[in-house]
N, C-alpha and C positions, 0 to 999 in steps of 0.2 A: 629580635629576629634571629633564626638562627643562621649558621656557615653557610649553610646548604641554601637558605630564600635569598639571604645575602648573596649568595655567587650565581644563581638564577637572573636573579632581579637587574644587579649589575656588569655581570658579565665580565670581570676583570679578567686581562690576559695574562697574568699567574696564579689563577687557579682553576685545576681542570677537573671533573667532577670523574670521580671513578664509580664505574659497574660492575660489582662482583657478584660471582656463585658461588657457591659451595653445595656443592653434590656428597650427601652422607647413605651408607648404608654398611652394614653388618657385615658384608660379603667385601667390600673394599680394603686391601691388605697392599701394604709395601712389600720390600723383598726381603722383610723379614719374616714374614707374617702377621706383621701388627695391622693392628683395622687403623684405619685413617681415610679422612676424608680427601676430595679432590677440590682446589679452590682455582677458580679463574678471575681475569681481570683482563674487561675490555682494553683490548691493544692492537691495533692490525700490523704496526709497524717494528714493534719492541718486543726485543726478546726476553729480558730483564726482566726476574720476579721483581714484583713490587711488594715491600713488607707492609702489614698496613696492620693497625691493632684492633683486637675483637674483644667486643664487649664483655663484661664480667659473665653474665647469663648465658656464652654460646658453649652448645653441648659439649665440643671438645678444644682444647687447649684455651679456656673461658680466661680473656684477661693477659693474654699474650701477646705478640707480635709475632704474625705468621706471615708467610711466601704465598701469593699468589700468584700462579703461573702466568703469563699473556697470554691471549689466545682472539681473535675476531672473534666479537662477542655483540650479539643482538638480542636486546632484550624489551617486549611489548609492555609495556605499563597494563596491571589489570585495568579495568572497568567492573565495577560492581552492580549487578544488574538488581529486577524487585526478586526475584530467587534467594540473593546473596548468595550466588558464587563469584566469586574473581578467581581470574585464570591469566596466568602468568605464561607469555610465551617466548621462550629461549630457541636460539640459535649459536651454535659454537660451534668455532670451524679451527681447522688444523687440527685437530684430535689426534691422539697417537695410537698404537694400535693397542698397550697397553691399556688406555682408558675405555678402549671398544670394547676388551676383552673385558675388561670388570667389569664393565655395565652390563655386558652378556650376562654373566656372569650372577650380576642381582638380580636382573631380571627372574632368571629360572631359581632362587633362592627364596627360604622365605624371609618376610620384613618389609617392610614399606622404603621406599629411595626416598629420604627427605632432602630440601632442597632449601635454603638460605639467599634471600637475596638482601644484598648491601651497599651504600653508597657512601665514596669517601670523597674526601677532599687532597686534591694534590697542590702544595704551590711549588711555581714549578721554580722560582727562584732558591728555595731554602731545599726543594727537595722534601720537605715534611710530608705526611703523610697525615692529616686528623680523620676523626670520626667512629667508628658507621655515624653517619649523619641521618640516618634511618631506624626506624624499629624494625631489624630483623625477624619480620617474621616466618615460622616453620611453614615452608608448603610441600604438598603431597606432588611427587611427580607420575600423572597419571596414565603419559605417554609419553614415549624416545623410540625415535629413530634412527639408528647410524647410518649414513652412509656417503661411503666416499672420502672420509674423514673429517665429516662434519654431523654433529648431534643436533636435531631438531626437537622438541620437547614441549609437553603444555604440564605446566603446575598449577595445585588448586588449593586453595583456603575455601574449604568448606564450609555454606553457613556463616559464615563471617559476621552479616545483620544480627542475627538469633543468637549469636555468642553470650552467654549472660555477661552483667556487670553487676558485683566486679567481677572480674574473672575468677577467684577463689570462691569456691563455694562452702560458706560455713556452719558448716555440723557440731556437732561438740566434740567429736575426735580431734580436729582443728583447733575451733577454739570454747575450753572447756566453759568459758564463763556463759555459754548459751546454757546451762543446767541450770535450775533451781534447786 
């Protein structure tokens, strides 16, 4: 059983399950100008990034230990209807005005806003940090709203049912031994 059914199931009071986002797009830049993404982590009460480590596979800094901001974070578990779409809906509040402005900002840019959701493990005696205890996967973010200093948003996994398996599709480019 893994961390995450284990801390469901039993509900111990030193471990808290953490909710992250990660909002990526082409148009998002520090104050230097480097592109970087923006990462959150459900917390209504803490101001304190929480470092938490990302999987070897994540688009940027894959394998590291990065800062997630705190922010009041609500996040709708999809549901996968007979279509296969699941839709993912986020709510973030206290937003600064910086992050308003970059999302303006992707919006009218070209590129798609992908979007990363994650789930860690906190104990809260040692302070560690494990996980994603999740398969992060890429969703499309298909609408945001600002306002007020809070972002509302619906993300999508497209087709998700219809996805082939396995997921690589093999050609002989891939892999040559399909030739005779």
């Amino acid at each position: 059983m893994s961390a995450l059914k284990t801390a469901y199931a039993s509900a111990p009071v030193n471990a808290v399950v953490l909710q992250t986002i990660e909002f990526h797009h082409q148009a998002f830049t520090d104050e230097n100008g480097i592109n970087r993404p923006f990462r959150f982590v459900s917390s209504s009460d803490s101001l304190t990034p929480v470092n938490c480590p990302l999987e070897k596979s994540a688009p940027v800094d894959g394998g590291k230990t990065v800062n997630f901001d705190p922010a009041p974070l609500a996040i709708t578990d999809p549901t996968i209807n007979d279509n296969g779409y699941a839709d993912l809906q986020i709510t973030l509040g206290d937003i600064t005005m910086d992050v308003e402005e970059q999302l303006d900002r992707a919006v009218s840019s070209p590129g798609e806003l992908k979007t990363y959701y994650r789930l860690y493990l906190l104990d809260v005696d040692t302070g560690k940090v494990t996980g994603p205890e999740n398969v992060p996967f890429q969703w499309s973010l298909q609408g945001a709203r600002c306002q007020d200093g809070q972002i509302t948003a619906t993300a999508t996994i497209v087709d998700i049912v219809n996805r082939p398996f396995p997921y690589y599709l093999y050609t002989p480019a891939f892999a040559p031994g399909l030739v005779r």
